[in-house]
N, C-alpha and C positions, 0 to 999 in steps of 0.2 A: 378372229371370228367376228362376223356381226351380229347384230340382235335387233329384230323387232319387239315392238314394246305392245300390251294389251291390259290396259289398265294396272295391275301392281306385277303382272308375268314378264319375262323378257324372254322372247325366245331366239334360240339357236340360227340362225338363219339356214347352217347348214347340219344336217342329220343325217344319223346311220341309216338306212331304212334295212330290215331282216328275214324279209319275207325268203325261208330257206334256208336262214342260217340256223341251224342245232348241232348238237353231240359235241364233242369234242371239240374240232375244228372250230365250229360257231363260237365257243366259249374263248377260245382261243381270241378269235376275230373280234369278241366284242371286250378282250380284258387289252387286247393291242387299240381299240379306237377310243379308249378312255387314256392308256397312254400319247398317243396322239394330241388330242385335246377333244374331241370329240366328247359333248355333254349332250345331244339329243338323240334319244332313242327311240323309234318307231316299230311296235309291234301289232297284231292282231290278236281277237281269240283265234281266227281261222291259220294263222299260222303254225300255232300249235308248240309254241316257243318260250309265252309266258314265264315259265318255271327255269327256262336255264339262263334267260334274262335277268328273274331275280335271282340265283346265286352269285351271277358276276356282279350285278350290282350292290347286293347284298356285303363283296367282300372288299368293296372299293372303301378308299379312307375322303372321298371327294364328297365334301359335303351334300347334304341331299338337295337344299337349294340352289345349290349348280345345276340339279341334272335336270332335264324336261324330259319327259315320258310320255312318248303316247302310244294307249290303246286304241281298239275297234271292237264296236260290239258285231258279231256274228249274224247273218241275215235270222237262222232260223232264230236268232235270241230276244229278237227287236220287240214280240208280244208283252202283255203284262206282267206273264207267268214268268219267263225265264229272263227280261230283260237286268232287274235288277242282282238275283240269285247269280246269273254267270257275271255278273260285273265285282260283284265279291268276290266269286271265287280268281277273278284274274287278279284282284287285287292282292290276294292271297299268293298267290304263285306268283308275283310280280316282288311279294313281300313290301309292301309299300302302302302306308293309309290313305293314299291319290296317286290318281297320276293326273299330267300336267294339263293332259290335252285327250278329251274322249269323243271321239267319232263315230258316228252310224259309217259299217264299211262301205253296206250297198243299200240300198233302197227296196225294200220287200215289195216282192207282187202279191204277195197275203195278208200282211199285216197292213194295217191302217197309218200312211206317216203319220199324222197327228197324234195316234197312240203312239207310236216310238219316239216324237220332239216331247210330248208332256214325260215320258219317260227319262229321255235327256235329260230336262230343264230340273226333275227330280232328283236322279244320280247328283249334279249340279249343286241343290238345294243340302243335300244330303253332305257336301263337301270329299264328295268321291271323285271329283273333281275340280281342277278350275276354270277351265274354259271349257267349252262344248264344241262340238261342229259335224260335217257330213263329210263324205266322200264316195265319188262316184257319179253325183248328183249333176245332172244338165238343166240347160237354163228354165227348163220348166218347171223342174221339183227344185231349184231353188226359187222360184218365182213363189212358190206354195209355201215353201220354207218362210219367205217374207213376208205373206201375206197373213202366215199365222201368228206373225208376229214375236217369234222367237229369236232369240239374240245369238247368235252363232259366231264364232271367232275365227272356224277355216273353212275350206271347203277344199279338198283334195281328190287330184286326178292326175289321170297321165298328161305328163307336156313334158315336150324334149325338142330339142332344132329342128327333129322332123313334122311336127303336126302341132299345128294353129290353133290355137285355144287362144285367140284373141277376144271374141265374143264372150266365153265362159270367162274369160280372165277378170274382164270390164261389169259384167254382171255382178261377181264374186267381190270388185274390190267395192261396186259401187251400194252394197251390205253393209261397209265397213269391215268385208274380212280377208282375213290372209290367205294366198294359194299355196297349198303345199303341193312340190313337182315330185311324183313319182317317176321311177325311170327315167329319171334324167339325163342321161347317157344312152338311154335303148339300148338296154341292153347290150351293150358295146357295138351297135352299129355307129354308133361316130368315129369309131379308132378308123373305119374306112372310107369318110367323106373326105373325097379333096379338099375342097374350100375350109374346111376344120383341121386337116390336115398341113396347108398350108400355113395357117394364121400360127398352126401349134410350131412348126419348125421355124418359124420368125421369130414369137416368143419363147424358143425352147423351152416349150410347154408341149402336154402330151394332146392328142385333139379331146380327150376326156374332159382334160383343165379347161379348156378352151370353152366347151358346152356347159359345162358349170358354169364357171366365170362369165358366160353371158348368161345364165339365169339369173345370176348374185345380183346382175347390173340393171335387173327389173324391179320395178318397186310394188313392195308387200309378196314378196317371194320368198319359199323354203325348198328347199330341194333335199331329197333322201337317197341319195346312193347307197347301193345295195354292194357289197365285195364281202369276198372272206380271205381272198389274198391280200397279203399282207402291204405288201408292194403299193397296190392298188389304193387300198383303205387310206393311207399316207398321203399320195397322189392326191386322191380326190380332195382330199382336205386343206393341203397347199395352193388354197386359189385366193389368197386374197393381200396375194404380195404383188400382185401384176395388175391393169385393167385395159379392157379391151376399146379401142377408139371409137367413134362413131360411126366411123364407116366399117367397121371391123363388125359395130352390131349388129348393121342394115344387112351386110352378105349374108351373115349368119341367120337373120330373122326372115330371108328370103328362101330360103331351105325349110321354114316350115309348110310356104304350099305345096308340100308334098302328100303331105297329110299322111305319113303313116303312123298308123292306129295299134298298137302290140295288144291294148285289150280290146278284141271286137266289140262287144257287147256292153252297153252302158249298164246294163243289169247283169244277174248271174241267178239266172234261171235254172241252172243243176242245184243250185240252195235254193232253193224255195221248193 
């Protein structure tokens, strides 16, 4: 595993992400990715998973300082009223007096950002966290994010082989913060790109590994793979016995003017 550092944190470089995992199955999937090695976990309140999160984690014997945890606060939650009350209660359900890493998920069209960062910086203050940050945010709302002068440590969005988040990347690191990659795989459209497909039967590797493995090879990069197979979960997490050439990177990072988008909408206008 590798790990980026932020001040006394180290984090995971590569993470579960959960969005959809619950019941059984889910519990299953996240008591197999702690046996794996897998210590970074990615939740939301919108997920709706908090709670079975915390029981698996809850019965693990892995120190708590291994694990890195991160929540998201809830669009409708981001106000003054509910933002700190639902960050307790995740904490609660999470079973845990932090978690590692707290993120705004989306950026309210009602709420005021600046009420939601003094909120952050609060939570933060309060030691309900350790680091803070956003997700979802384009170069505009982190442009606001900087100018308000708050100290953020990621900023997370979709990026995957298919779609260029080179300017968002450059923005994000030039904060001083880390990008975390959701969908990093899309969804499993890479298991059918040629050129991914290729590079993986060179290095008998699957084209999953292959799209991982060239994220790993970016610097200030986290990636969250999502699976509840089992198979899969494994898979993803074996990428860091191989590394990809430089011309192996160039093919790959030529595939994202494609630009496909899995979340239209840099907001999420049905929350609000």
């Amino acid at each position: 595993m590798d790990y980026l550092k932020r001040g006394d944190n180290w984090i995971p470089r590569l993470g579960l992400g959960t969005y959809e995992i619950k019941g059984r199955q889910g519990r299953g999937a996240l008591e197999f990715a702690l046996d794996c090695g897998y210590r970074h976990f990615d939740t939301a309140q919108a997920y709706q998973n908090e709670a079975e999160i915390g029981k698996v984690l809850a019965r693990t014997s892995i120190p708590r300082e291994r694990l890195f945890i991160t929540t998201k606060i809830y669009p409708l939650h981001l106000g003054k009223e509910k933002f700190l009350p639902s960050l307790e209660q995740s904490l609660r359900a999470l079973k845990q007096d932090f978690v590692d890493l707290l993120l705004i998920h989306w950026p309210s069209q009602t709420i005021a950002l600046e009420e939601s960062l003094d909120l952050l910086q609060e939570a933060r203050e309060k030691q309900y966290c350790r680091l803070i940050g956003v997700s979802n945010f384009n170069l505009e709302l982190l442009q606001r994010v900087e100018n308000y002068k708050v100290d953020i440590a990621c900023n997370q969005f979709e990026y995957h082989s298919f779609l260029d988040q080179s300017k968002l990347l450059e923005k994000t690191h030039s904060m001083g913060c880390f990008a975390t990659a959701y969908s990093p795989i899309a969804r499993g459209l890479v298991n059918d790109e040629p050129v991914l497909k290729e590079i993986a039967a060179y290095k008998r590797k699957t084209p999953a590994q292959i799209a991982l493995r060239w994220l790993m090879q970016q610097d200030q990069l986290v990636a969250i793979p999502k699976s509840v197979q089992i198979k899969r979960i494994k898979q993803n997490f074996d990428i860091f016995t191989f590394s990809l050439s430089a011309e192996e990177m160039d093919r790959i990072t030529r595939l994202t003017h494609q630009n496909k988008r899995l979340i239209q909408s840099e907001f999420a206008p049905t929350w609000d």
